[in-house]
N, C-alpha and C positions, 0 to 999 in steps of 0.2 A: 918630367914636365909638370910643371906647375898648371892645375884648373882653375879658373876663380869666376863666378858668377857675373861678376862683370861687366866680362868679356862676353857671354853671353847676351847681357842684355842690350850692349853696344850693339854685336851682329845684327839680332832682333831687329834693334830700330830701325839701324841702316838697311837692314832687306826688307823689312813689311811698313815700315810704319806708314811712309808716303802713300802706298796700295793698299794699305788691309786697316790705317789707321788705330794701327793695337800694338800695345806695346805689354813687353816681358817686367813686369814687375818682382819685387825680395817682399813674401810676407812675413806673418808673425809666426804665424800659426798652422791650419790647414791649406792648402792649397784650392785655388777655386779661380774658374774661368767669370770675369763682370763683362757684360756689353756694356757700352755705352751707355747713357742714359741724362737724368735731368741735373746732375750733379758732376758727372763727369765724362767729358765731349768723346773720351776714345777707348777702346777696349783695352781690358786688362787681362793678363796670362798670370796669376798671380799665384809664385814658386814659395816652400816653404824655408823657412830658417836660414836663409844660406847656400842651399847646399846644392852643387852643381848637377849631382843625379836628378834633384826633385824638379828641378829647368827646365832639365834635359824631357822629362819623364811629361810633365804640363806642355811643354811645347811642341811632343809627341801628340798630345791629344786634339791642338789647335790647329797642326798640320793637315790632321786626318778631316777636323769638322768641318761640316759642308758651309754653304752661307745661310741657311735655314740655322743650324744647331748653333751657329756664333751668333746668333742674336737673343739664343737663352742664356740664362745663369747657368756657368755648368753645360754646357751643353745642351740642358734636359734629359740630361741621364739621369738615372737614379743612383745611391750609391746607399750600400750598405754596408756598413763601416765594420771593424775587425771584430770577429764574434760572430762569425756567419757559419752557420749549418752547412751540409754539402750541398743542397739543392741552392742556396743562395751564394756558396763559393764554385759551382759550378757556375753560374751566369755572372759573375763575377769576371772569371778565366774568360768566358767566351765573348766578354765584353773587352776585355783585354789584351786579346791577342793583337789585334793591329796595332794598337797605339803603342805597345811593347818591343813589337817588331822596327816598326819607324823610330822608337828609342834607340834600339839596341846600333840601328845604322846611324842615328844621329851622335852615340859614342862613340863606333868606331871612326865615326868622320873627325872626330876630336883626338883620337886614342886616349879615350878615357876608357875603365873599365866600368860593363856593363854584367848587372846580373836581374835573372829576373823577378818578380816580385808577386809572390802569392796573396802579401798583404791580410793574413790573417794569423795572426798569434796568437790569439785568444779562441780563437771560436772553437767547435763541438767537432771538427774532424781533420786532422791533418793533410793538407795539399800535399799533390804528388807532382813536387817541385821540377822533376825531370821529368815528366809527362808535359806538364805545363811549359818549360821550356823547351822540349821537341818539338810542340802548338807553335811558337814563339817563331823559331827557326824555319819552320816550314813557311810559315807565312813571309818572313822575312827575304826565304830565296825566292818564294813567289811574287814580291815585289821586283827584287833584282833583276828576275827574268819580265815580268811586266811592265816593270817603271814603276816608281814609288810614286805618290800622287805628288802633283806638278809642284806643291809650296813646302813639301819634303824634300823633293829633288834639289830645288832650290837652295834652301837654307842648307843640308849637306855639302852642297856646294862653297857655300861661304864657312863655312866651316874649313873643309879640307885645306881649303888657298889660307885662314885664316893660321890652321893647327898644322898646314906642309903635308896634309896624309893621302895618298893616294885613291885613286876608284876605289870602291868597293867588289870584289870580286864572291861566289863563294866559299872559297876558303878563310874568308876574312868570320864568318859564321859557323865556326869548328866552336867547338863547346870550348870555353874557358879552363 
């Protein structure tokens, strides 16, 4: 099956944009959430290069943010970018596990592959990739068995009727 970014950005529209006013934008470069502002009327979800993980992965994060956190840049997270020590890639993971999780289900609602992402290649200590992915999963059947938050659910939705893929179950969560 063929992914393409696109497609993505079409769903987007047509599920949020009317309610949420915010649309899935293709950037240049880094990846970065814009609220609205004096320049431009609606929010922007803005994905890097192309590429349908980095979509997937940014519209993970927009799912999760409340309406307080979408009215900053970025949510008003902090982010410290690849070359992090273990105490700064430790809060890094732990800031990561949800939006990872609601990826990893936003892939499979597409059946794209999903893997997860330590995001540090440079830095002073090597991630413990499958640790950090157990985090991942675990959270992810804890949504399953919770409900994913309501603008996840959603947009999985128009996924699956868009990509043919069924519920999600946990078996759909077995390690790659």
């Amino acid at each position: 099956m063929s992914f393409c970014y696109r497609d993505l950005i079409s769903l987007f529209h047509q599920t949020f944009f009317d309610t949420y006013n915010t649309r899935l934008e293709l950037g240049d470069d880094e990846p970065v959430y814009l609220p609205a502002d004096e320049r431009v009327s609606y929010h922007r979800v803005v994905f890097a290069h192309g590429y349908f993980a980095s979509a997937l992965h940014e519209i993970a994060h927009w799912l999760l943010a409340g309406e307080a956190r979408r009215t900053q840049v970025d949510y008003g997270y902090w982010y410290h970018p690849d070359g992090r020590d273990a105490r700064a890639q430790q809060q890094f993971e732990a800031v990561e596990v949800k939006p990872q999780a609601i990826e990893w289900a936003l892939s499979l609602s597409c059946g794209f592959s999903f893997n997860v992402s330590c995001d540090n290649l440079n830095g002073t200590v090597e991630p413990d990739r499958l640790a950090f992915q157990a985090r991942v999963r675990e959270q992810a059947l804890t949504y399953l068995d919770n409900g994913f938050p309501p603008r996840a659910e959603c947009f999985m939705a128009a996924l699956r009727q868009h990509y043919g893929r069924p519920v999600l179950t946990p078996d759909n969560f077995d390690y790659q």
